[in-house]
C-alpha positions as CSV (number, residue, x, y, z in Angstrom):
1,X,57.1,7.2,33.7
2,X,57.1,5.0,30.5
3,X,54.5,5.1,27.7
4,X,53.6,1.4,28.8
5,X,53.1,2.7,32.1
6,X,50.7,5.4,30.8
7,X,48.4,2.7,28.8
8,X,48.7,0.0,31.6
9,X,46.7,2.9,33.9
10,X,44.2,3.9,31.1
11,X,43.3,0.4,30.4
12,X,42.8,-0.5,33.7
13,X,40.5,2.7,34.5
14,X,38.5,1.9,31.6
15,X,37.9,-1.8,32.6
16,X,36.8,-0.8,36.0
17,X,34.3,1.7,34.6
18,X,32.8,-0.9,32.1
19,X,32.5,-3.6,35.1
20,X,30.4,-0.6,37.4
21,X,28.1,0.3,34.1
22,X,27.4,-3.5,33.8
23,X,27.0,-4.0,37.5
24,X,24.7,-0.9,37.4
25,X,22.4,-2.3,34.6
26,X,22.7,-5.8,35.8
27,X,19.1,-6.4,36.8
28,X,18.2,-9.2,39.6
29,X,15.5,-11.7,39.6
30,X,14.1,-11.7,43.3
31,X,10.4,-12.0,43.8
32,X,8.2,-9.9,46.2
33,X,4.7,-10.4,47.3
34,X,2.7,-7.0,48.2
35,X,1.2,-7.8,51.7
36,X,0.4,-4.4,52.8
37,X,2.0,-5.0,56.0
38,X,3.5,-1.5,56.2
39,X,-0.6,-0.7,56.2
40,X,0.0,2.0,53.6
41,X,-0.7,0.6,49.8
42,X,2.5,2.4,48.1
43,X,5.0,0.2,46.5
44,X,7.8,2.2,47.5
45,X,7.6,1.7,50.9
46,X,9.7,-1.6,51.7
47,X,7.6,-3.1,55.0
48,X,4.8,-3.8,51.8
49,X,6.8,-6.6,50.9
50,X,7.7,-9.6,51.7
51,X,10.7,-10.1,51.5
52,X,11.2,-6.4,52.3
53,X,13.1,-3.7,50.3
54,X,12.6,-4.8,46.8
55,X,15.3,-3.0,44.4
56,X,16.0,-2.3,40.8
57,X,14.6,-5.1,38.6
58,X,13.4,-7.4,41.1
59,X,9.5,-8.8,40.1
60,X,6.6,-7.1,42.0
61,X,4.3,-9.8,42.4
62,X,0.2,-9.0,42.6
63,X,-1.5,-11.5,44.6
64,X,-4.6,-13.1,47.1
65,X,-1.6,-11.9,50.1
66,X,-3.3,-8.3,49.7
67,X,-6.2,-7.0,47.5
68,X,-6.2,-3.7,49.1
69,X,-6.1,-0.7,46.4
70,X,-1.9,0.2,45.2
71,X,-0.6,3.3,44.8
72,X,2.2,2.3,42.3
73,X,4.5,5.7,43.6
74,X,8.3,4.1,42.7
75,X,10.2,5.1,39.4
76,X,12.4,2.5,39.9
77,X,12.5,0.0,36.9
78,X,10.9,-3.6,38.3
79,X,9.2,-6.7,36.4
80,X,5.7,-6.3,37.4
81,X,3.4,-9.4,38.0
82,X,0.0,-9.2,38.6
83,X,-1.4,-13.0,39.1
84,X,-4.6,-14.7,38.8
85,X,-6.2,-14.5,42.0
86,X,-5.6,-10.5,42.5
87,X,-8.9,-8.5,42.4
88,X,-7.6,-5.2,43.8
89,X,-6.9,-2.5,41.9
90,X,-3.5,-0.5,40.4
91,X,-3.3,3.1,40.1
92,X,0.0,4.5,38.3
93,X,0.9,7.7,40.4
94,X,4.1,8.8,38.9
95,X,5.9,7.9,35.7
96,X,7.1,4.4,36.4
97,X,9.4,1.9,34.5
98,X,8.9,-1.4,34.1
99,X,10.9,-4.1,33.1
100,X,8.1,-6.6,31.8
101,X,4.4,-6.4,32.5
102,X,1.9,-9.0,32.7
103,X,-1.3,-8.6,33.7
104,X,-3.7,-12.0,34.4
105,X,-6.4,-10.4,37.0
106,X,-7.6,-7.1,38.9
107,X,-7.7,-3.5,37.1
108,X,-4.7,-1.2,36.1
109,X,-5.8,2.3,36.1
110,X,-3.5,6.0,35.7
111,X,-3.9,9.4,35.2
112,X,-2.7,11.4,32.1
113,X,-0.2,13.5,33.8
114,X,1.8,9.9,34.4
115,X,3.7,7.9,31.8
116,X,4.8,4.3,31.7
117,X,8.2,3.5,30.5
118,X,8.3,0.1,29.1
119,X,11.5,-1.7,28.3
120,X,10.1,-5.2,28.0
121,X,7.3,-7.0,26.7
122,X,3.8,-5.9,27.9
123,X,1.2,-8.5,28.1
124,X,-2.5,-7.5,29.3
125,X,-4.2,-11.2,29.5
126,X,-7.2,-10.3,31.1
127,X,-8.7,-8.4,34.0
128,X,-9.8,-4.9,33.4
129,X,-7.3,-2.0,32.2
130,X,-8.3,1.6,32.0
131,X,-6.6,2.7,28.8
132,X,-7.9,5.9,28.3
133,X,-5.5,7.0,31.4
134,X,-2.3,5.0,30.6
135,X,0.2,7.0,28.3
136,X,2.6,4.2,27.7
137,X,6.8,4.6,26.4
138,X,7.8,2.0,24.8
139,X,11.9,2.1,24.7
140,X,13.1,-1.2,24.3
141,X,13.8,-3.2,21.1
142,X,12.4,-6.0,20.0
143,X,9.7,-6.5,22.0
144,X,5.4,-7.0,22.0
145,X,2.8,-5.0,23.3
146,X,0.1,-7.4,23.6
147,X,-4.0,-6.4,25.1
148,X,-7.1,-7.9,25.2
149,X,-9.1,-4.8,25.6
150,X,-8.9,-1.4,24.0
151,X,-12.7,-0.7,24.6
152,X,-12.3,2.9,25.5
153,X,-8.4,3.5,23.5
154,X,-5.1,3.9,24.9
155,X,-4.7,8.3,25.3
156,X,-1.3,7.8,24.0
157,X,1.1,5.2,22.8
158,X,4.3,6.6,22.0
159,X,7.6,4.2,20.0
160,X,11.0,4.6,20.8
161,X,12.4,1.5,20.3
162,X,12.9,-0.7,17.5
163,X,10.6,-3.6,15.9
164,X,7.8,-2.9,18.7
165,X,5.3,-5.8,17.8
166,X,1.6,-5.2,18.4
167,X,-0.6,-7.9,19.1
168,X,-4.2,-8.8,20.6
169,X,-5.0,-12.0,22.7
170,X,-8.1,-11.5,21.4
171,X,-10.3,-9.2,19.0
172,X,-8.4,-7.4,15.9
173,X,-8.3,-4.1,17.0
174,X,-6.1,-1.9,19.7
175,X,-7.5,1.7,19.4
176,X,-4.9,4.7,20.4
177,X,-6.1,8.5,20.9
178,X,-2.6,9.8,20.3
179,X,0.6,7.7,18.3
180,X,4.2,8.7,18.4
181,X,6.0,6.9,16.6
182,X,9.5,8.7,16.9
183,X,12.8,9.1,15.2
184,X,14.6,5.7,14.9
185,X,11.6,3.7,16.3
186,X,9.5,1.3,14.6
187,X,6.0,-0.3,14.7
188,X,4.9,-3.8,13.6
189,X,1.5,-4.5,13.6
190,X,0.9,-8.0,13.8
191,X,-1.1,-10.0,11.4
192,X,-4.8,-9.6,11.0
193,X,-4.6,-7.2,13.3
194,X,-5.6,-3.1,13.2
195,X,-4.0,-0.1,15.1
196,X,-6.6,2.6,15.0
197,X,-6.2,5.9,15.7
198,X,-8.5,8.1,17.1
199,X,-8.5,11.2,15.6
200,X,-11.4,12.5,16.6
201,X,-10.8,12.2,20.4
202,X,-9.8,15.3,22.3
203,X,-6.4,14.5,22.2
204,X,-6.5,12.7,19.0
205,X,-3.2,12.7,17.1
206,X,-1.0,10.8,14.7
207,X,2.9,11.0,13.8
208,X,5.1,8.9,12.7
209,X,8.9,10.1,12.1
210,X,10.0,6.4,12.0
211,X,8.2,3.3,11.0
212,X,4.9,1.2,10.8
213,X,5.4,-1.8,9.1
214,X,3.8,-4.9,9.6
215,X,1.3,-7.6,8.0
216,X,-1.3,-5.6,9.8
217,X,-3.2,-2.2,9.2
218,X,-3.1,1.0,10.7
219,X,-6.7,3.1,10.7
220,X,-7.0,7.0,10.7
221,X,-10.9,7.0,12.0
222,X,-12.5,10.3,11.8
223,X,-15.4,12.0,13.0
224,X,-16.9,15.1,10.7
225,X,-13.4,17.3,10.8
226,X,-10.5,17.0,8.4
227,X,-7.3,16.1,9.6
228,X,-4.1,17.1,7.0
229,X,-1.5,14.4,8.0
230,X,1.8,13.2,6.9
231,X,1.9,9.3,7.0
232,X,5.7,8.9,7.1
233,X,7.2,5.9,6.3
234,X,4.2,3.2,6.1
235,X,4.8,-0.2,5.0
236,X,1.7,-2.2,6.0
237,X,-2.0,-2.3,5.3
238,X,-3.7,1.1,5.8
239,X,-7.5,2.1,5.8
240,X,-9.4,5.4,6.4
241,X,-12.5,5.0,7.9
242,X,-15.3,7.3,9.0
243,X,-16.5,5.9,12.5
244,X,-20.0,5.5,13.1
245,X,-22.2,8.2,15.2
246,X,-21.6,11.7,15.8
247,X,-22.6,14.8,14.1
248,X,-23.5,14.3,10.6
249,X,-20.7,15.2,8.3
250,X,-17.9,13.3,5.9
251,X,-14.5,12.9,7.8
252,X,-11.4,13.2,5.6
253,X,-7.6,12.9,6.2
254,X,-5.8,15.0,3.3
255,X,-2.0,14.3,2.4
256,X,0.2,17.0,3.6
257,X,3.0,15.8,1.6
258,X,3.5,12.7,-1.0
259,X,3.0,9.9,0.7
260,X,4.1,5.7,0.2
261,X,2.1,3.5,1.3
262,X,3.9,-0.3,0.6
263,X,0.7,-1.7,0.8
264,X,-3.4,-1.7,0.3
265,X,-5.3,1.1,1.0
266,X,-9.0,0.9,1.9
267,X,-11.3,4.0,2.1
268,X,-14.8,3.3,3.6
269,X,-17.3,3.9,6.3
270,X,-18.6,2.7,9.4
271,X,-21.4,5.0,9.6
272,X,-24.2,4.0,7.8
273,X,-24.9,8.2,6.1
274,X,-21.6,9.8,6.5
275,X,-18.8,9.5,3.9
276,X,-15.0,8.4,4.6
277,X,-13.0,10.9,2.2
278,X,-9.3,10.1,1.7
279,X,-8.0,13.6,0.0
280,X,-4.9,13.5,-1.2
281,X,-4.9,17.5,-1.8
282,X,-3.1,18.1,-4.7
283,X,-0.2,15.5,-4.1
284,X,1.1,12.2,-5.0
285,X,0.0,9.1,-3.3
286,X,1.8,5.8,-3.9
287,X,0.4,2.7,-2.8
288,X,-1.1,-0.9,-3.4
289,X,-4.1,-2.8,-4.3
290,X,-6.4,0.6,-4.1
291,X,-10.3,-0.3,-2.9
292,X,-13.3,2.3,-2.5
293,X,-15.4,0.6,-0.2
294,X,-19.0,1.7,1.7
295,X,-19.6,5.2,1.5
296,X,-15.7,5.9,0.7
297,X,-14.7,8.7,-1.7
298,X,-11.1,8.9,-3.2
299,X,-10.7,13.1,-4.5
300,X,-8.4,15.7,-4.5
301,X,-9.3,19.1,-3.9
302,X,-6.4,20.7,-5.1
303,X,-5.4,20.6,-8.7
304,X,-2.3,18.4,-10.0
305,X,-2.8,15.0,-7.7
306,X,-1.3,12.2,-8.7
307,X,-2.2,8.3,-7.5
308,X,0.1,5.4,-8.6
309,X,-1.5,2.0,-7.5
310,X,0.5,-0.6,-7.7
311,X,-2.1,-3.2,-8.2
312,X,-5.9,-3.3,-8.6
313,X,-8.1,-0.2,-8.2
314,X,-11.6,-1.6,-7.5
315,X,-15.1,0.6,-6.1
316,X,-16.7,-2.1,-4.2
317,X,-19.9,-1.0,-3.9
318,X,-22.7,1.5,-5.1
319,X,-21.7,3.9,-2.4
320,X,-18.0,4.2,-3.3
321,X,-16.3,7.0,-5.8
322,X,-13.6,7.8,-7.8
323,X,-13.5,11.6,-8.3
324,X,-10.4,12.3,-10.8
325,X,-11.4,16.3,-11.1
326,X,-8.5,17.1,-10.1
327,X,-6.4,14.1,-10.0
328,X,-4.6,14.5,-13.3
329,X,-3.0,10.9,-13.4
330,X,-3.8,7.9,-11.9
331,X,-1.6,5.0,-12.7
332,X,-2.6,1.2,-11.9
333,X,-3.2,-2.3,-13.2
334,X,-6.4,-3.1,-13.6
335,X,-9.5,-0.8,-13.3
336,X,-13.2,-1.9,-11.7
337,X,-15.4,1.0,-10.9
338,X,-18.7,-0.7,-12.2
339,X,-20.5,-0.7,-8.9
340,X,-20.0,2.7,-7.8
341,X,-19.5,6.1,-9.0
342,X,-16.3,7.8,-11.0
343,X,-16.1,11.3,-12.3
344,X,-13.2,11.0,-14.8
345,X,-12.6,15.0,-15.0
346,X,-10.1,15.8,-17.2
347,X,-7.4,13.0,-15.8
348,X,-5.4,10.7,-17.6
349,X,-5.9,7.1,-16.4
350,X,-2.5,4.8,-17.2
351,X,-3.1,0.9,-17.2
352,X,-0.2,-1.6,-18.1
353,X,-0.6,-4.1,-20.4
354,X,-3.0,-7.4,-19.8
355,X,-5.2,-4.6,-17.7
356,X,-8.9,-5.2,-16.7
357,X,-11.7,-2.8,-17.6
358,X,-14.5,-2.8,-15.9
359,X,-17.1,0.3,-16.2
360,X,-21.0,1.2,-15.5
361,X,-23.1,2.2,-17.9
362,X,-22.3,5.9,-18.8
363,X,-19.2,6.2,-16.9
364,X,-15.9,6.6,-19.3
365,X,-12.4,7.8,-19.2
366,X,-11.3,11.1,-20.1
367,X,-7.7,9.7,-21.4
368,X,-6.5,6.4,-21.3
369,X,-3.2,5.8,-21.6
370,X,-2.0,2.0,-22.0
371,X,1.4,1.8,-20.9
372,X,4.0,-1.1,-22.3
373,X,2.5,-1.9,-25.2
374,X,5.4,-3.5,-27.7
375,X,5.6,-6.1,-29.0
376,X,2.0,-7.6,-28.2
377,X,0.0,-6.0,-25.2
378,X,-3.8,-6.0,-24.7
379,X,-6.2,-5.0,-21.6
380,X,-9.9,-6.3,-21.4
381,X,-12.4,-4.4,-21.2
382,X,-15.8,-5.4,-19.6
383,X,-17.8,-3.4,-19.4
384,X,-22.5,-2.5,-19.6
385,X,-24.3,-1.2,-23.2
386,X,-24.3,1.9,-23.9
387,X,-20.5,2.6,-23.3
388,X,-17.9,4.1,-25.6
389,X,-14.2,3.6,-24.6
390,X,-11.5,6.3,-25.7
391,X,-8.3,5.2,-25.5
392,X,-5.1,8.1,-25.8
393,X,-2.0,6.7,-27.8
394,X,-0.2,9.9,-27.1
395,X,2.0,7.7,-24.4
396,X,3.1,4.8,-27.6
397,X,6.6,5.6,-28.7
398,X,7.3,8.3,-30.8
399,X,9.2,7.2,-33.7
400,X,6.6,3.7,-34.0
401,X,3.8,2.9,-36.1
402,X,1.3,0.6,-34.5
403,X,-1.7,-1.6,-35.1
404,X,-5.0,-2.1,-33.2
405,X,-7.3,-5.0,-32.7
406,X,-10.6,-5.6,-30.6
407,X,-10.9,-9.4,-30.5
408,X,-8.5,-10.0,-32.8
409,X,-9.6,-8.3,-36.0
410,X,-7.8,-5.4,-37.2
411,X,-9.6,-2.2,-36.9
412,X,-6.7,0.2,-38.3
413,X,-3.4,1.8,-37.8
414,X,-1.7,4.5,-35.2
415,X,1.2,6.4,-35.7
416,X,1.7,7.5,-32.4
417,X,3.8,10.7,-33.0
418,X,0.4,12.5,-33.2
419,X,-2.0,12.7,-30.3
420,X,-5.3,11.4,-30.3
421,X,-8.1,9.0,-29.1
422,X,-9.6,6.0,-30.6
423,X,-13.5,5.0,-29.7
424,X,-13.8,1.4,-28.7
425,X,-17.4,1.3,-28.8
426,X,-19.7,-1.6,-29.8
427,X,-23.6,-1.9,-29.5
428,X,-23.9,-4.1,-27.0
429,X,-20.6,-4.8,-24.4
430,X,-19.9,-7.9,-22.9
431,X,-16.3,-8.7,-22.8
432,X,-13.6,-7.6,-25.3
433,X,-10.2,-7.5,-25.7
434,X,-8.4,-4.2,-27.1
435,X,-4.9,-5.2,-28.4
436,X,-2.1,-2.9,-29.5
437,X,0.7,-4.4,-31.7
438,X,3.9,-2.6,-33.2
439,X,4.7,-2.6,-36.3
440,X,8.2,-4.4,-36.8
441,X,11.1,-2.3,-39.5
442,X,8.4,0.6,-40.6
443,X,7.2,3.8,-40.0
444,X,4.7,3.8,-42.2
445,X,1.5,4.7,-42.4
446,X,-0.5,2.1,-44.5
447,X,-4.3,1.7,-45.1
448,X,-6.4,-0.2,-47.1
449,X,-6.4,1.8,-50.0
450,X,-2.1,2.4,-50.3
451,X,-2.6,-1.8,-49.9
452,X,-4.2,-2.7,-52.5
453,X,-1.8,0.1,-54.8
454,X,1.7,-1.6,-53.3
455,X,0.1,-5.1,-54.7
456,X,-0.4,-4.2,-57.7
457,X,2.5,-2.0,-58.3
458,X,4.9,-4.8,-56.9
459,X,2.9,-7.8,-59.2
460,X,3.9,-5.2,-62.2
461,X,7.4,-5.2,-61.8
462,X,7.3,-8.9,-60.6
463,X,6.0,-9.6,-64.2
464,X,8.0,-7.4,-66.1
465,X,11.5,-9.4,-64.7
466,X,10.1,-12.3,-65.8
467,X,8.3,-11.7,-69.4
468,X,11.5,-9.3,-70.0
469,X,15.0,-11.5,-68.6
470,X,14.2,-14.7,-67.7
471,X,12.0,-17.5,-65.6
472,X,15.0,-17.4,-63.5
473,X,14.5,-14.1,-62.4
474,X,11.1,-14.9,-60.4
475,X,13.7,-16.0,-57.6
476,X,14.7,-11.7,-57.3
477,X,10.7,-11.3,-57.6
478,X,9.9,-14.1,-54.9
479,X,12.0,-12.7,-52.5
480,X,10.8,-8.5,-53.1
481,X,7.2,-10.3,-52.4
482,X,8.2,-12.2,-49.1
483,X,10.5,-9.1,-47.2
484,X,7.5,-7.0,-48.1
485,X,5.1,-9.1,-46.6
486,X,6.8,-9.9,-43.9
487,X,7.5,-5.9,-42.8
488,X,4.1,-4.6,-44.2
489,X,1.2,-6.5,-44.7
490,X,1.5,-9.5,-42.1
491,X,1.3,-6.8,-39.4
492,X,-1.4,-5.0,-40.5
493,X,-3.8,-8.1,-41.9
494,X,-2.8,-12.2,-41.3
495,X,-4.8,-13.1,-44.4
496,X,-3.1,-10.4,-47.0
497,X,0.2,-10.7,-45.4
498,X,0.0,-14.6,-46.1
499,X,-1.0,-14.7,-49.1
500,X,1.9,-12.2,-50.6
501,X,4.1,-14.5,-48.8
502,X,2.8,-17.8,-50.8
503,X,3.1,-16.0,-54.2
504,X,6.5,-14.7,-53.1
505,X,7.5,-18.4,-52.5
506,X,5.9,-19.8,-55.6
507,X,8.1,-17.3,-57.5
508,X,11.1,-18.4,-56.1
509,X,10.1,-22.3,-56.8
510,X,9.2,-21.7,-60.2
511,X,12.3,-19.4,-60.7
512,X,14.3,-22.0,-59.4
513,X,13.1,-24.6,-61.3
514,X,13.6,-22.7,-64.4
515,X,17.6,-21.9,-63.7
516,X,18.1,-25.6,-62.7
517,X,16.5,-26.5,-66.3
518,X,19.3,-24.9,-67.7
């Protein structure tokens, strides 16, 4: 037989087994009312249908026909319907499949030891669902999980498909004992709205080895335990929160591992005595805007943590704290802890230029680091009376001389090759602005006294070209004045620095002058 032969047969075979696959996934559209007529409330037996004998991926509809109580026994994969004038009630009693789900009326109930595959969208409208016994798979992509009650929590959602979009018709909050969130899948919570996970239920659990993403946020609520986590790959909104009631006692999640969060983090509490501790144990946490809220505490109770907030860090109110004992850097734009509490240990806090100060009376930094700061860079600091500011130039370019100003007036000179700490104290604070400036073509040191030395020193030899050549050679003298004012002196003080600059350019005129005269 010929090689054409050969291929004519393989293509042909492999046709006919793509056109059985597709006919075997093809999914019909027939509807079925349950009537009960075969007297026995299970779904899989045909007789409670009409028509009869529904198959795979026909729609089961729920209605008026029969309200009797369904034992939903058939793994096959259907749409499921359950209409507005149903008022009986649905008990899962193996692991089903469905295709889509909407619910309008009438109660779903389960039991833990049944799952609920779900490759469509899933739409609870109203009616009364038993969460706490549905453990639902979600495997298809692209889809929404939609409820409008999660009053007791769903005992375990669990993604395997992609881009699974959570949503409420109503309220902001779904509430999950257990989320999976599995390799390759990925969860978007919707806008406005919160996935919170239990962690304190008896089966309370969280992992995510895909993705939550989303304009929403994800809550880890506690109890009094501490839960050591690994976030995964988080980029939404997240916030840990301390439910209210219970035992008295501080819940906390601690990092097991550095963590990136691409978006805010909130730490607070519900409860109205027990503290919400985010600990992040000795690793590095990246996130957003950062925010200490109600009874919220932001630690680390290993040595060596490491926070880089990417935006605002803010305790927003007298209950919240900041303990940096052993958080040896925390990195972020602007700084507000003057409502609550911060115990600066013996961190190093970084802010970028243009930052925001803002501190209570007594509280201060250990080292502050101000990061960016050439050509012209300044933070404000606001802050109560009685506060002294030290600010570390250990993190200014080596090889750089630099100036300082508070409000615009030169207070002195850094050179940043040696470590140290400048106090920006004043009597009484209100609002002031702490400026760094480099100092352009020099790595010199200069102070007042060196100044006033260099001035006289140049205005010697300035005189001595001009008693001893010529007139002519105040042009040479003009022009030693004005590149010396211009790398030195305007730097360091505005009003010396133009001064030497209009004697520099007198010289010149007058020397000038004088070689044009003859």
């Amino acid at each position: 037989m010929k090689l054409k032969h050969y291929l004519f047969i393989f293509l042909f075979i492999a046709v006919a087994l793509i056109a059985i696959n597709v006919t075997a996934n093809t999914v019909s559209a027939d509807n079925h009312y349950f009537t009960n007529g075969g007297g026995d409330g299970k779904v899989s037996t045909g007789t409670n249908w009409n028509p009869n004998n529904p198959i795979r991926g026909d729609t089961l509809n729920f209605c008026a026909l029969s309200t009797v109580a369904v034992n939903f026994d058939s793994v096959t994969a259907f749409n499921v319907n359950v209409l507005a004038n149903y008022s009986g009630t649905i008990t899962v009693g193996t692991n089903v499949n469905w295709w889509n789900y909407t619910q309008l009326a009438g109660t779903l109930t389960g039991s833990i030891s049944y799952t609920e595959t779900i490759r469509g969208n899933f739409t609870f409208s109203a009616g009364t669902m038993t969460d706490s016994l549905l453990k639902p798979i979600v495997v298809g992509n692209n889809i929404t999980f939609t409820i409008s009650d999660t009053s007791n929590a769903i005992y375990q959602l669990t993604v395997n498909g992609k881009n699974l979009l959570i949503s409420r018709t109503s309220g902001t909050s779904i509430n999950v004992n257990n989320l999976l969130v599995n390799n390759g899948g990925s969860l978007n919570i919707n806008t406005g709205k919160f996935v919170t996970v239990k962690m304190y239920s008896a089966n309370g659990a969280y992992s995510n080895l895909g993705e939550i993403k989303g304009l929403g946020t994800l809550t880890l609520s506690t109890y009094t335990a501490s839960y050591t986590i690994t976030y995964g790959t988080i980029n939404c909104n997240v916030k840990v929160d301390r439910t209210s009631g219970g035992s008295a006692g501080a819940g906390t999640i601690k990092l097991a591992s550095t963590t990136i969060i691409n978006g805010t983090l909130l730490v607070s509490s519900s409860d109205d005595a027990d503290s919400s501790i985010l600990d992040i144990n000795g690793k590095t946490l990246y996130c957003k805007d950062t925010t200490i809220g109600v009874i919220g505490i932001l630690q680390s109770s290993l040595t060596n943590g490491k926070i880089f907030s990417n935006g605002s860090t803010l305790i927003s109110g007298a209950t919240g704290k900041i303990d940096n004992t052993n958080i040896n850097l925390f990195y972020t734009y602007n700084w507000d802890s003057s409502l609550g509490t911060f115990i600066k240990g013996s961190s190093t806090v970084n802010l970028t230029n243009n930052a925001i100060i803002k501190l209570a009376s007594l509280q201060n930094f250990n080292k502050l680091n101000i990061i960016g700061v050439y050509p012209n860079d300044k933070i404000t600091v606001t802050a109560l009376t009685g506060i002294t500011l030290f600010w570390n130039y250990t993190s200014l370019n080596k090889s750089t001389s630099y100036n300082y100003y508070i409000d615009g007036i030169y207070q002195g000179v850094i050179k940043s090759s040696s470590s140290g700490t400048i106090p920006l104290s004043y009597s009484s604070w209100s609002t002031h602005i702490f400026e760094v400036r480099q100092i352009l073509g020099t790595d010199t040191m200069i102070d007042t006294s060196s100044m006033v030395f260099i001035i006289i020193v140049i205005l010697m030899f300035s005189l001595l070209f001009i008693s001893v050549y010529a007139m002519e050679w105040g042009i040479i003298a003009g022009l030693v004045w004005i590149v010396v004012s211009l790398v030195t002196f305007i730097p360091l003080n505005s009003i010396i620095g133009l001064l030497i600059l209009a004697i520099g350019l007198l010289l010149m005129v007058f020397g000038l002058n004088e070689y044009l005269e003859k």
